[in-house]
C-alpha positions in Angstrom: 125.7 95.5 147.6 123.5 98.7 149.0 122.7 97.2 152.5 118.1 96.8 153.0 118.3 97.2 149.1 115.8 94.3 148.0 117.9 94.0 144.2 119.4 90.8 143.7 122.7 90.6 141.7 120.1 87.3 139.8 117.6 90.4 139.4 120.1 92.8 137.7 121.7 89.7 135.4 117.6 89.5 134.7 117.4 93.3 133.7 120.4 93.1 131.5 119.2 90.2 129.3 115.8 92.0 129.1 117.4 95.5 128.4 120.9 95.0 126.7 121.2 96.8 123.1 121.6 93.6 120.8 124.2 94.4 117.9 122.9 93.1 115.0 125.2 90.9 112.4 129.2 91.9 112.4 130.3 94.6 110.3 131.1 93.7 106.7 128.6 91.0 106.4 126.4 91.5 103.3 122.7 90.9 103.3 121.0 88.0 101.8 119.1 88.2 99.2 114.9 88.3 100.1 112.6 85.9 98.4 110.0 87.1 96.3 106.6 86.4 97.2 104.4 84.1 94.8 100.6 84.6 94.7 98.6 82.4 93.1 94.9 82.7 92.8 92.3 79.7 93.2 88.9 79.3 91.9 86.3 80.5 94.5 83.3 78.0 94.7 80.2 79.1 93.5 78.5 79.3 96.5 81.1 82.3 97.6 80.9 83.7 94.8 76.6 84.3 94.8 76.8 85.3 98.1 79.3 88.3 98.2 79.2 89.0 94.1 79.0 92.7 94.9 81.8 93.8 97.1 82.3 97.4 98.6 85.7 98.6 99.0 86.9 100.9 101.3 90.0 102.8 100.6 92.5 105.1 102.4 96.5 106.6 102.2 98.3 105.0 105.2 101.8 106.1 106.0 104.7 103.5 107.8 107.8 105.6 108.8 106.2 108.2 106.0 106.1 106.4 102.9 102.4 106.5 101.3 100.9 103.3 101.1 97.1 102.8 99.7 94.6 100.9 101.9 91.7 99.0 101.0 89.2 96.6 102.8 86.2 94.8 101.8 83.3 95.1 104.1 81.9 91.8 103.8 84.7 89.2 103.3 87.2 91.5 105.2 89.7 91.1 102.5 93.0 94.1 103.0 95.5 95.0 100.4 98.0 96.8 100.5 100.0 98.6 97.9 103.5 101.0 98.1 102.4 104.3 96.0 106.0 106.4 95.3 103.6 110.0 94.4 100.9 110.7 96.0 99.0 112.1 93.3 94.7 111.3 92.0 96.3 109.0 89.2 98.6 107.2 90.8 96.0 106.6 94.1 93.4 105.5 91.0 96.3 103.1 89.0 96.1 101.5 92.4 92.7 100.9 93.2 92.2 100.1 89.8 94.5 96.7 90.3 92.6 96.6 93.5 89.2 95.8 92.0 91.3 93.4 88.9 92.2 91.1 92.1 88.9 90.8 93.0 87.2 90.5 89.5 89.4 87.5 89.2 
């Protein structure tokens, strides 16, 4: 110990729980397999539906660790989706927002 040093050997036990690298799963292991996600879509009541019938979306290219993904939000039920796009191209952004607006026409 460093003599009128106020760090406990508790403090630096603390600091390497906190900051030790963790190793992820043994080498060799395989990956399990991911579940696909199931959506299903329910009837909206009536009374939903009269009050936002029109819906305004707003749309934009967002990028995670730079793959392209397409954005939208409605403005009054705050709904987001989010779709991967592999080109980033006027058709392919279109394709997308196209099967935007068929998840809310349903």
């Amino acid at each position: 110990m460093i003599p009128n040093y106020p760090v406990t050997k508790a403090d630096i036990l603390c600091a390497d729980d906190i900051f030790r690298v963790k190793i992820g799963s043994p080498q060799g292991e395989t990956c399990k397999k991911t579940v696909r996600v199931i959506t299903t879509l329910h009837e909206l009541p009536t009374e939903i539906i009269e009050i936002h019938g029109n819906v305004m979306l707003e749309a934009d290219i967002m990028y995670v660790n730079e793959i392209p993904f397409v954005i939208t939000i409605s403005q009054a039920i705050h709904f987001c989706t989010a779709e991967l796009i592999k080109i980033e191209k006027s058709a392919t952004i279109a394709t997308a927002i196209k099967q935007f607006m068929q998840i809310y026409h349903r």
